[in-house]
N, C-alpha and C positions, 0 to 999 in steps of 0.2 A: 543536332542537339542530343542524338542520342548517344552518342557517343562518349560527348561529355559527360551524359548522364553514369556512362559505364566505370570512365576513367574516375570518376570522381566514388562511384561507389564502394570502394575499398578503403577510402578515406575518411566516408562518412559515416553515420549509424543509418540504417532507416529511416528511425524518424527521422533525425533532422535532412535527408532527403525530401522525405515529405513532404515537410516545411516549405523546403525549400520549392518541390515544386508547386504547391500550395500558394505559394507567394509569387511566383511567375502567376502561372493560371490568373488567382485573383487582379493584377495588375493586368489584365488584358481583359478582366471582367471594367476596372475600376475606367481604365482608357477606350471604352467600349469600343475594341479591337473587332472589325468587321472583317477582314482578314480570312477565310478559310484553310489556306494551308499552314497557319501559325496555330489555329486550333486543331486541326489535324495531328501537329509535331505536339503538341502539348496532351492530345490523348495519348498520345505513341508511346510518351514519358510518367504518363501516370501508368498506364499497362502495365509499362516495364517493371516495376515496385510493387503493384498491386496482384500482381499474377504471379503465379508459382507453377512453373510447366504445361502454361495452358490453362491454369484454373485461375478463378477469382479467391483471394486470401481474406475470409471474413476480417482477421485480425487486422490486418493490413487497411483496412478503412479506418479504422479508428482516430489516423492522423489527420484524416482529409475530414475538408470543409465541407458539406451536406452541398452549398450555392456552387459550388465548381461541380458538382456532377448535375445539379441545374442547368446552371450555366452550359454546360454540354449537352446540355438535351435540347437545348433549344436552339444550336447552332446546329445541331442534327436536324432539325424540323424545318430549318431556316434553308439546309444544303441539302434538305433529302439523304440521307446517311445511309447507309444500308441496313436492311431491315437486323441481323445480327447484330451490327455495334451498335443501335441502338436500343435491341432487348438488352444487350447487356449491360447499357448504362441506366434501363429502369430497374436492371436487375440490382445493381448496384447502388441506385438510390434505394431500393424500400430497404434492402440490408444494412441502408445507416438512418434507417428508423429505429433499429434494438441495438439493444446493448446485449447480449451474450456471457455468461461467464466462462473467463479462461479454462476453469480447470471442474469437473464433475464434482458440488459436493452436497453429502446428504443436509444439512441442516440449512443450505441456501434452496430456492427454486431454480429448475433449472430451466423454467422456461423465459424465452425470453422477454427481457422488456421492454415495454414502448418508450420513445425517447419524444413525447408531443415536444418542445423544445425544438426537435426539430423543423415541426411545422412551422413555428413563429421564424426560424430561419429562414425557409423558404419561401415566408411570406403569405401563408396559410394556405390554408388547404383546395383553394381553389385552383394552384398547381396539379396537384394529384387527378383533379377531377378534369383537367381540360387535357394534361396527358390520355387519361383513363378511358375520356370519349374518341380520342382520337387514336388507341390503342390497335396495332392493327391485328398481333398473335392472340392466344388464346391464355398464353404464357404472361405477355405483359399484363392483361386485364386480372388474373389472378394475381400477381404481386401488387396490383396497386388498389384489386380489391380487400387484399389482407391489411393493408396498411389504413383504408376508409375505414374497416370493419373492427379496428384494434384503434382506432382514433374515435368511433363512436362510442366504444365501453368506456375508453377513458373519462368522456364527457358524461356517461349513465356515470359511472364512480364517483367523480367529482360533484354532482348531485346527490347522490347518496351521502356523501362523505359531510359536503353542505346543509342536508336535513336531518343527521343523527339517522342514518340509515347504516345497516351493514351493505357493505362491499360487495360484488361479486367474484366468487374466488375463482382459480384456472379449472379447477375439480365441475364450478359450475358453467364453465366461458366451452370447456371443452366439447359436449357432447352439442349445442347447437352451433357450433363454428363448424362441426363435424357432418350433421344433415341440414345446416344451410347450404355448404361444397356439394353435398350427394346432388341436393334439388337444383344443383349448376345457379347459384346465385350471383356470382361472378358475371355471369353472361346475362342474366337478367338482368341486375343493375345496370350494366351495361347498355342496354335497350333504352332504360329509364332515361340514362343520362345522355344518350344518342339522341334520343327524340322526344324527350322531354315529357315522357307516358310519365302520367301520376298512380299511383296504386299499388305498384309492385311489390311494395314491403307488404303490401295486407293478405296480395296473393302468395308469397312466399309461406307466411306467416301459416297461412289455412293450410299449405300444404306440411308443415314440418311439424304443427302442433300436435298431430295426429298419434303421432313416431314418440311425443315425450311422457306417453298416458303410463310406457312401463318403466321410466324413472322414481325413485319414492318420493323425489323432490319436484313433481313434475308440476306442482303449482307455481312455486317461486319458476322454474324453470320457462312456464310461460309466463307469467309475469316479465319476464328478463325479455323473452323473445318478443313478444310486444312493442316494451320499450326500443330493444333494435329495430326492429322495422321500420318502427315512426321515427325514429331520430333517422335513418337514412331516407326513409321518404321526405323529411324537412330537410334537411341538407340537400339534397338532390335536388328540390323546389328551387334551394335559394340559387342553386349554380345552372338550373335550366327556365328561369324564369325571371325577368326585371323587379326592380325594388318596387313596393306599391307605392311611392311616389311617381311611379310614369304609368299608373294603371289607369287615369283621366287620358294622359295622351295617347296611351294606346287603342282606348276605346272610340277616342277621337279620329285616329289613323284607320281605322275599322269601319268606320262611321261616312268616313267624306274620301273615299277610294281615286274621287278623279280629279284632275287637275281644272276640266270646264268648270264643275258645277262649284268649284274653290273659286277661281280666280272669276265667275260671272257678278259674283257680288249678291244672288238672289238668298243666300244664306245666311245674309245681315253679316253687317263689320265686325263683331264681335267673335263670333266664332267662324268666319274666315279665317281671322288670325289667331287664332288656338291652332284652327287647323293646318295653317302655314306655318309655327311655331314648332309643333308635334312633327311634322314631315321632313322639317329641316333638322330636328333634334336628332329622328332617324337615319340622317343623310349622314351627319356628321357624325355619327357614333359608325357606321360601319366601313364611313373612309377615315378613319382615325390613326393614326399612327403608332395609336398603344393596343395589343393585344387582347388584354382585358374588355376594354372598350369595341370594339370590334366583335366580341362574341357577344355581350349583350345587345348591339345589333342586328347581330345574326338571326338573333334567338328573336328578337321584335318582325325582324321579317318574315322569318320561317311560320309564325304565327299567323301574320298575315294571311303569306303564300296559303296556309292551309286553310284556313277562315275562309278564301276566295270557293271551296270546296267543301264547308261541311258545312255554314252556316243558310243557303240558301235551303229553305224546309221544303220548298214549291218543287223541285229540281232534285232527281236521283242522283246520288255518287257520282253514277258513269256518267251522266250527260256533263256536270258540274269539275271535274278532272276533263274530260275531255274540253268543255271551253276552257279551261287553264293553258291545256296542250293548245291550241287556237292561238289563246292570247300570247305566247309565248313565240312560236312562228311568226308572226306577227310585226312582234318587236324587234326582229331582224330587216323589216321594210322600211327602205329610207324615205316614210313618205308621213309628213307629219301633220297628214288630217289622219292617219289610221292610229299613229302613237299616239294621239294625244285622247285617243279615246279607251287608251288601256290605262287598266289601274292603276295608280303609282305605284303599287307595290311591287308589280311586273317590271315597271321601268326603272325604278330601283336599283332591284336585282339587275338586269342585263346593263344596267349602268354603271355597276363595277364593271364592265369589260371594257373600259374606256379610260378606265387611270392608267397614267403611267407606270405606278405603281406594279411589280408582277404581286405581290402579296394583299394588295387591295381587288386586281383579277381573281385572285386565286380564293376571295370570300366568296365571286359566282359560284364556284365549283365546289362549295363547303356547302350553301345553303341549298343547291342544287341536288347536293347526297344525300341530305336531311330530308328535303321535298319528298322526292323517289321514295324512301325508307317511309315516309309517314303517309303516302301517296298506297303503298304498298298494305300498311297497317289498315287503313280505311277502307280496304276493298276486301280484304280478310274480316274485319268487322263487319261490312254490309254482306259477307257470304255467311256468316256463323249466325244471322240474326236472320237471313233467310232459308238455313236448314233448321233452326229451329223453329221455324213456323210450318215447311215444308217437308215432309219423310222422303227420304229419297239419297241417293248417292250422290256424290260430288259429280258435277258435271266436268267433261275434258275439255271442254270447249270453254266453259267459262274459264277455266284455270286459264286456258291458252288466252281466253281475252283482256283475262287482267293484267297476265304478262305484255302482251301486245300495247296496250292503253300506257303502261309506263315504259316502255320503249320507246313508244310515240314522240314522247316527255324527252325522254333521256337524248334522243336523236333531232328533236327540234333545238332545244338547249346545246348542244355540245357542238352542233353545224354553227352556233352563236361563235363559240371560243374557236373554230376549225376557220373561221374568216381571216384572223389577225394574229393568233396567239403565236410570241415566236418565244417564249421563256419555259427552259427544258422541264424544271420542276412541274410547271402546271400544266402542263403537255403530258408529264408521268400521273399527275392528278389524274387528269381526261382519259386515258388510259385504264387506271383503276377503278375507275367509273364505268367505263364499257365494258370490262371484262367480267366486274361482279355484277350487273346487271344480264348478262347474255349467258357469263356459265353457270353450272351447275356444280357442285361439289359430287363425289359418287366416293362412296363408304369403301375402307381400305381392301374390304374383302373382295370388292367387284373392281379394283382398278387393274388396268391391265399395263405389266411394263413393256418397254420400245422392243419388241420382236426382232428376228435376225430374216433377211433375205427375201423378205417379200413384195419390198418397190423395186427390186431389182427386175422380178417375175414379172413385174407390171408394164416395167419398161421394155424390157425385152420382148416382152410379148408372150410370156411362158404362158399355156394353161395349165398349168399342173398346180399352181396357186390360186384359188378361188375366192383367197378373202381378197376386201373393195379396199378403192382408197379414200379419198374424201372427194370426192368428185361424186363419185357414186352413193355414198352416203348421202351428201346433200340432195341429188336428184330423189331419194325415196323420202326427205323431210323428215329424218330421223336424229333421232339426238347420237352425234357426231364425235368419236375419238379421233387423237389426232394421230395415234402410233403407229395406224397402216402409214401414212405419208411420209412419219419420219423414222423409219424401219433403215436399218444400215449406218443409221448419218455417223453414227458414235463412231464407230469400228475407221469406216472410209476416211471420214473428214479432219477425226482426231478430236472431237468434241467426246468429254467422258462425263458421260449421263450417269457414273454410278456414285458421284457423290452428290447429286441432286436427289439422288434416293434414300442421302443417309443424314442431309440437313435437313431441319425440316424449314417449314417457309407458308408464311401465311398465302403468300400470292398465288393471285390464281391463276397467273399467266405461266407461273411455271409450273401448278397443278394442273393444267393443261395440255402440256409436254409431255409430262409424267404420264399422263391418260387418268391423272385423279381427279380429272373436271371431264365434262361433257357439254355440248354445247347445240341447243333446241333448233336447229338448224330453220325453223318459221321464224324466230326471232332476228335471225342475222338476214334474213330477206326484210325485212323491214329498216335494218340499218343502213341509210347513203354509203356507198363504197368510200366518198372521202372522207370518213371516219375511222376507214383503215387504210386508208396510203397516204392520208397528210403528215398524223403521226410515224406513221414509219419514213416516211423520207425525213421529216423532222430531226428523228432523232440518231440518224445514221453517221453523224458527226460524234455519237457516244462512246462509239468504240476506240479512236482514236486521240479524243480529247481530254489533256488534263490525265494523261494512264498514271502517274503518280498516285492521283490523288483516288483514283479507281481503284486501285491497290491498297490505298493507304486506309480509306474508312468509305469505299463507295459512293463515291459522294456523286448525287445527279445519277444515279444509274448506271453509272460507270460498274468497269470490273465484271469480271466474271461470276460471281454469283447469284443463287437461283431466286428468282423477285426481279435481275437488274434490267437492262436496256434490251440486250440481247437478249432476254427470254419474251419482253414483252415485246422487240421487233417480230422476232419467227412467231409471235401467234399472232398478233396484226396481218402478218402475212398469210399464216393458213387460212385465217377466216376470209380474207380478203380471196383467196382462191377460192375455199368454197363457197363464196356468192358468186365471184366471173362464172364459176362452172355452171350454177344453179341459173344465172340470170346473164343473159348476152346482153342486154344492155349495159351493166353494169361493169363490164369487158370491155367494151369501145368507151364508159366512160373516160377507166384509167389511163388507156392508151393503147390499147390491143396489144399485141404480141413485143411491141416494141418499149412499152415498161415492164415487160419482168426480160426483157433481152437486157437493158440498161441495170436492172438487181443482179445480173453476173459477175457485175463488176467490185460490188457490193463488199468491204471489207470484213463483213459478219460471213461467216463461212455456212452457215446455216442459210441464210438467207438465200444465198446465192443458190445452194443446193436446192434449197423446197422450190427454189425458181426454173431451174434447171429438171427439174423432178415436172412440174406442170406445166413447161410448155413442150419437153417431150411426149409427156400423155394429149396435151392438146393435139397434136400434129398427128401422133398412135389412132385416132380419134375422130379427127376433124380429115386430115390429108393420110388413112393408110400407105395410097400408096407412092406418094409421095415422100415418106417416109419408109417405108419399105427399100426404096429409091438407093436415097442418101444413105441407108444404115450398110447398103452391102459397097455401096461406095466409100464407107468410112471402114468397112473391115479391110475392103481390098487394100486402102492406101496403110492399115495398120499391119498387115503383113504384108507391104513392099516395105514398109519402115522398118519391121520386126520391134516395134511400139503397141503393147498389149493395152499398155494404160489407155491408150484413142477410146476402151469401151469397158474401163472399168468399172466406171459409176453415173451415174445420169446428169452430172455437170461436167464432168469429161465426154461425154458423147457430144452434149448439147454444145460443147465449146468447139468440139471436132468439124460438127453437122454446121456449124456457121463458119469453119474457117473453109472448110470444102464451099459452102454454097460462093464463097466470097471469091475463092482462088478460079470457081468453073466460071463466076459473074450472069449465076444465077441469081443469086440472092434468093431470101427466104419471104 
């Protein structure tokens, strides 16, 4: 297609290229074309016109339709895209929210203008907000916060303009659009609209009002600020909480938690079946086939789920989360005198892991993140309401136990989806899930990049290098980089880490590579080992499946860049080493020495390596001299060979040390 695109482009203007591909696009919207690689060639084709050596052409939207770069955003959500083409296409949507003027002129404004119009295209604005919660850079949440924030003035103006009021001009819009950015409000709202926290325009508000005392206009100017916050805390209500029409049934799903004390009848006929009515309203709203619908589900469940935890007054926090984590293990037993005494709302939940559906699965793993995060928020509140009654420092131990308590959570739940789940997307969900609950972010100043020549020292047996690798790490239960282990890989293997340092990338599995994460290493002893080698064999068909389309727009994880398959394989793998190291059970789980001999084969080159890197240290370790043995047996036969490579790097050793044990019929 692209070709013709090209052939043809000498023929045409722009625009009516545009048009043109405009009118493709929309006809694969109108025949709703499921298709991925036909969307794929149809981004390739807008690119091509929209882009000017790499850049995005503001001018160059002008032609296109606001619904085809929708319409792209949600075949990206649908195919997992990679996280780049799909900043760029939210990049690309808020920028056909204004109109811009072509050319600088004094007697015009030059800033730009909102085009609301667009929103009624897209079909309001609850687009923006279900993008916006599900944002995962820091990049995206600003662009789609600027377009919430420039969609709530217009709605204050439009009021204004409604009651013979004056307007608010750009002179006045500028200096609180300016220290709402400073107080990181982008990330706040954000919060709101993740978890459905009410309040955060009042907190915002207390903190900027302060900042507009040396304006001269500083009364209208909080007046203004006001009105924004409330209008964003009302918006945000509406998109993180059901219409009051279902505030009876929800009260009622609240109310009658279990299916005996429903279906015994002792509750009178009348409100049984409210309550069978309400539960079934629920069922059907989050196995619903429409999107919309589906998140209002969510949002009724997540309610639930957390009601099961804040509303018992008799019962602390911790005990009250902790029976959550219970009933949740629980619901994994096929044995239905024990399910049938857990909440429905529990059963619910783990009863999307039972459609055939992957994206009815895939609302487990949505309401499950929500849970965590609000799970997390409630233990942070019960600490702040007990230093304030208490003088005293933050305890480390409690830190560690509230981490612990939702790991608990995250690791009963996710053993749920590690039984059956075979659909890659939600397998990269499940992923994303473990790695932002286990790591840690570490501030740019303290991260440390991949080192030259120090797993080689380790392998060999040098002492002249003193730093550990992660084995050793884990045995002191220290928060954990991973760069001693993967020290060399770049140079040897031909993997070039330096443009992972120049993209940036919200994931944290590839902030972890980097050594821009750390990782609590008490936490990862609490994680079941097959939470990191189900996925990693899972998705070991990503390297080579579909490279086209890996290339083309990332799609499933595919491709090389940083966020994709391969970053989240090799850290699956580290971790999954530093527990074998830490916990010998955990070792014979996976298969002892004979699953990371089968990852040699492994077509991720990293993989292979980190696996060849730890069961060399294993043997360095467990069997010196046994390995001692083998290594002067593999140098003798690499000088009868006059083959240096036999002990260049520690998957060529480990490949050497197994084809000698095999040639002597020793075995290993």
């Amino acid at each position: 297609m692209l070709q013709w695109m090209r052939r043809w482009s000498t023929v045409f203007s722009c625009s009516k290229l545009s048009m043109m591909i405009v009118f493709i696009i929309s006809f694969g919207i109108r025949i709703e074309e499921k298709e991925e690689s036909v969307w794929a060639s149809g981004l390739s084709c807008l690119l091509y016109f929209v882009c000017d050596r790499g850049e995005i052409c503001r001018n160059r939207l002008k032609c296109l339709d606001i619904r085809v770069i929708q319409e792209l955003l949600k075949v990206s959500r649908r195919n997992s895209w990679a996280e780049v083409v799909h900043s760029k296409l939210i990049c690309m949507l808020t920028n056909m929210f204004y109109q811009v003027p072509d050319e600088p002129n004094k007697t015009v404004s030059s800033t730009p203008m909102f085009l609301v119009d667009q929103v009624d295209l897209i079909g309001g604005i609850g687009f923006i907000f279900l993008e916006y919660s599900l944002a995962n850079s820091r990049e995206e949440r600003r662009n789609l916060y600027l377009v919430l924030f420039d969609y709530v003035l217009h709605q204050i103006n439009e009021t204004c303009m409604a009651t013979s009021v004056s307007e608010y001009t750009d002179d006045e819009i500028q200096p609180l659009a300016t220290l709402l950015t400073l107080v990181d409000a982008p990330e706040a709202f954000y919060i709101s609209v993740k978890l459905g926290v009410e309040g955060i325009g009042e907190i915002l508000k207390r903190s900027v009002s302060a900042a507009l005392t040396r304006y001269p206009n500083s009364e209208r100017l909080n007046v203004l600020l006001e009105k924004i916050t409330e209008k964003f805390d009302s918006i945000i209500s509406s998109f993180t909480h059901l219409d009051k029409e279902f505030t009876h049934m929800i009260q009622i799903t609240k109310s009658y938690q279990f299916l005996d004390d429903i279906e015994s009848g002792v509750l009178g006929h009348s409100v049984c079946t409210k309550a069978k009515l309400a539960w079934a309203t629920l069922h059907s709203l989050i196995h619903s086939d429409k999107i919309a619908y589906r998140h209002n589900g969510y949002t009724w469940l997540g309610d639930l789920l957390i009601a099961e935890t804040s509303d018992d007054r008799n019962a602390s926090i911790w005990s009250t989360i902790r029976n959550l984590q219970q009933q949740i293990a629980h619901a994994g037993v096929h044995d239905s005198s024990i399910s049938s005494k857990l909440p429905l709302s529990i059963s619910l939940m783990c009863g999307l892991l039972k459609s055939r559906h992957n994206f009815i699965r895939w609302g487990f793993l949505f309401v499950l993140e929500r849970l965590l995060m609000r799970c997390k928020f409630l233990l942070d509140e019960n600490e702040q309401q007990s230093r304030s009654s208490e003088v005293g420092l933050i305890d480390e131990d409690s830190r560690l136990e509230k981490a612990n308590v939702v790991i608990d959570i995250m690791s009963n739940a996710l053993s749920l989806v590690a039984q059956k789940e075979t659909d890659r997307i939600n397998i990269l969900k499940m992923c994303d899930i473990l790695f932002s609950q286990l790591c840690l972010k570490v501030l740019p100043a303290t991260a440390t990049p991949i080192s030259d020549n120090i797993l080689s020292g380790l392998i060999f047996g040098s002492s002249e290098n003193k730093k550990v690798d992660s084995g050793e790490c884990i045995s002191r239960e220290v928060n954990c980089r991973w760069d001693e282990f993967m020290d060399g890989f770049d140079s040897r293997v031909g993997y070039n880490s330096s443009t992972s340092w120049t993209c940036e990338t919200a994931s944290i599995a590839a902030l972890l590579l980097r050594g821009q994460a750390v990782v609590p290493m008490q936490l990862v002893a609490r994680v079941p080992a097959a939470l990191f080698y189900w996925p990693l064999i899972q998705l070991a068909s990503a390297a080579t499946d579909d490279i086209a389309q890996g290339v083309a727009v990332g799609s499933k994880g595919r491709g090389n860049l940083p966020g994709a398959t391969s970053d989240i394989r090799a850290s699956l793998l580290l971790l999954l080493i530093g527990k074998c190291t830490a916990d010998p059970a955990a070792f014979y789980d996976v298969g002892r020495e004979e699953f990371f001999r089968e990852l040699l084969d492994d077509t991720d080159s990293r993989v292979a390596y980190y696996s060849s890197a730890f069961l060399l240290k294993r043997m360095m370790t467990e069997e010196p001299e046994k390995y001692q043995r083998m290594l002067q047996n593999l140098i003798f036969r690499a000088q009868q060979s006059n083959n240096e490579k036999l002990l260049e790097n520690p998957y060529l050793q480990m490949r050497g040390i197994i084809q000698l044990s095999n040639d002597l019929g020793t075995g290993l």
